[in-house]
Residue, then its C-alpha position, 0 to 999 in steps of 0.5 A: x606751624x604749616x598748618x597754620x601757615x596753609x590756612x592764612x597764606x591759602x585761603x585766597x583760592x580755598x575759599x573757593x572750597x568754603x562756598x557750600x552751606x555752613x553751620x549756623x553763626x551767632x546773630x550778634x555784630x562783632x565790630x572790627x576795626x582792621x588797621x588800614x593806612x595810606x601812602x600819598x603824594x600831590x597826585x597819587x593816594x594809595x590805601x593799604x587794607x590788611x585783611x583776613x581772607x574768610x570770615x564768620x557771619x555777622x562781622x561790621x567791618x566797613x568802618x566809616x574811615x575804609x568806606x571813604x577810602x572804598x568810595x575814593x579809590x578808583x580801583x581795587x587790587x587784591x592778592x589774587x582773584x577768584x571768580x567764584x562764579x566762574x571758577x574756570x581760571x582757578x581750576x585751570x591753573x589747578x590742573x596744571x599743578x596738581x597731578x603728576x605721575x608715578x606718585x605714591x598713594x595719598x595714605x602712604x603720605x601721612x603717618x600710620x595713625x592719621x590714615x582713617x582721619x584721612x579716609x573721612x576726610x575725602x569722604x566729606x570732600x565729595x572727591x573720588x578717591x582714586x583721584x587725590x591718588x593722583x594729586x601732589x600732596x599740596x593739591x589734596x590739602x587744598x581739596x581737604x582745607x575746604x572741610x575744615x572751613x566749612x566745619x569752622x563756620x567760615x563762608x567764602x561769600x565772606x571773604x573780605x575781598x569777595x564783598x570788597x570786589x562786590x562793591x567795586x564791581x557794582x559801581x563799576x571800577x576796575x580791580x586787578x590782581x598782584x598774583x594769578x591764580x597761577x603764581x599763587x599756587x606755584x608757591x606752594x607747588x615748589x614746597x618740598x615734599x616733606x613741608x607739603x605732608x605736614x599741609x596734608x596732615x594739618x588739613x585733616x586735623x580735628x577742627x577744634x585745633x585749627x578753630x583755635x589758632x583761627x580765633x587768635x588770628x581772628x581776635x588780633x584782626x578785629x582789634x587792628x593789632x598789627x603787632x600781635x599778627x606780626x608776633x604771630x607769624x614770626x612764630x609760625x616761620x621761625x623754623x623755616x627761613x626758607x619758607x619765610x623767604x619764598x611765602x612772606x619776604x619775595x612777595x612783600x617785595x613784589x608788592x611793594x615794588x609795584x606800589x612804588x611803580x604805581x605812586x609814579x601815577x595820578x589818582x586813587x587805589x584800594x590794595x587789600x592783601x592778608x593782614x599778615x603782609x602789612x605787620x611786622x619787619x619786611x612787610x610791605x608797610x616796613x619795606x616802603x617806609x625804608x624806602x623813604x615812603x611815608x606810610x600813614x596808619x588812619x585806623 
């Protein structure tokens, strides 16, 4: 379950990680056609976009439905921004987080048969590996979760907010963020010690496991089943509430919160956040249709 949770809820910043070469993928188009909706009033349009943060080669998602709705919003807003060129904000915010003393050796930290599995898997981060010594737990399975990307052929340069920023950027329009870099790994940072070790012993799982669970999230995405995401995660949260809480519930209400304030204001805006936020009870979309907001789903 954390494994899983890690790869979907973390991806946003450890995709900085899957940047490097990858193996080859597939030269067929898999068409995809992620649930989008949209919410309006007589001055305001604002267009929901549930997306998965990384992605194989060769996936047509830019339906013609999101590139009008791309080419009418006046800005895009993303869960959180990071600057793949610049990577300095991210590795700041990291370094803040991460190290703390007197921590006990990262092999010690996993069970007994997992420590070779561990050993290889610093090997292939390219990391010193005194220095993870010096990490707390949820900061080495970040290091560690851009192995299994890359091994699964997953490439940031994918990333559906890095070529929705993309396309932003070059027509010249804003895009902000709902959460810094900061906030963002705070989460996880506040995870208690017991929940930060499955994270470190999922990420260094053989990548067949993970690969699996990601092509079942990745098949409910490209169908636009919002049902079958939501089913998903109500699993992988049903023996945490406190999880459910702190990851799923106060974010939605963050969000939503901020898009109600937003709807108090004349034009149009793109938010593209993790398909997993938009499905299911307490998602956003649940939250502002309880609101009174009618949430009109167009693909």
């Amino acid at each position: 379950m954390m494994k899983k949770l890690f790869q979907r809820l973390f991806a946003p910043v450890a995709a900085l990680l899957a940047l490097g070469s990858a193996p080859a993928a597939q030269a067929r188009t898999n068409v995809a056609r992620p649930a989008l909706w949209e919410i309006s009033d007589a001055d305001t349009t604002i267009y929901l976009f549930g997306t998965i943060h990384l992605l194989p080669e060769n996936y047509s998602w830019q339906s013609p439905k999101l590139q009008k709705a791309m080419g009418g919003a006046q800005q895009l807003m993303v869960e959180t921004i990071v600057d793949e060129k610049d990577p300095s904000k991210l590795m700041s915010a990291m370094a803040s987080l991460a190290f703390s003393p007197n921590l006990p050796p990262l092999a010690s930290r996993v069970a007994p048969e997992k420590r070779a599995a561990l050993a290889e898997a610093i090997r292939q981060s390219g990391f010193p590996p005194q220095a993870f010594d010096r990490m707390e737990t949820w900061a080495a399975a970040f290091i560690l979760l851009g192995n299994q990307f890359r091994h699964m052929g997953l490439k940031g340069q994918e990333g559906v907010e890095i070529v929705l920023r993309n396309d932003f950027a070059t027509q010249g329009k804003p895009i902000g963020e709902l959460e810094t870099n900061l906030e963002q790994l705070s989460f996880f940072d506040k995870l208690p010690e017991n929940a930060q070790r499955q994270l470190l012993e999922g990420s260094i799982e053989e990548p067949a496991s993970m690969s699996k669970d990601f092509q079942q999230m990745l098949a409910s995405w490209v169908k636009g089943d919002v049902a079958g995401i939501a089913a998903s995660f109500n699993r992988d949260l049903s023996g945490s509430p406190e999880l459910q809480q702190a990851l799923i519930k106060q974010r939605n209400a963050n969000w939503s919160k901020w898009i109600e304030q937003r709807m108090g204001k004349p034009g149009a805006i793109l938010i593209a956040v993790g398909a997993g936020h938009l499905a299911g009870p307490d998602s956003v979309v649940d939250i502002l249709q309880r609101d009174g907001y009618r949430v009109r789903r167009i693909q």
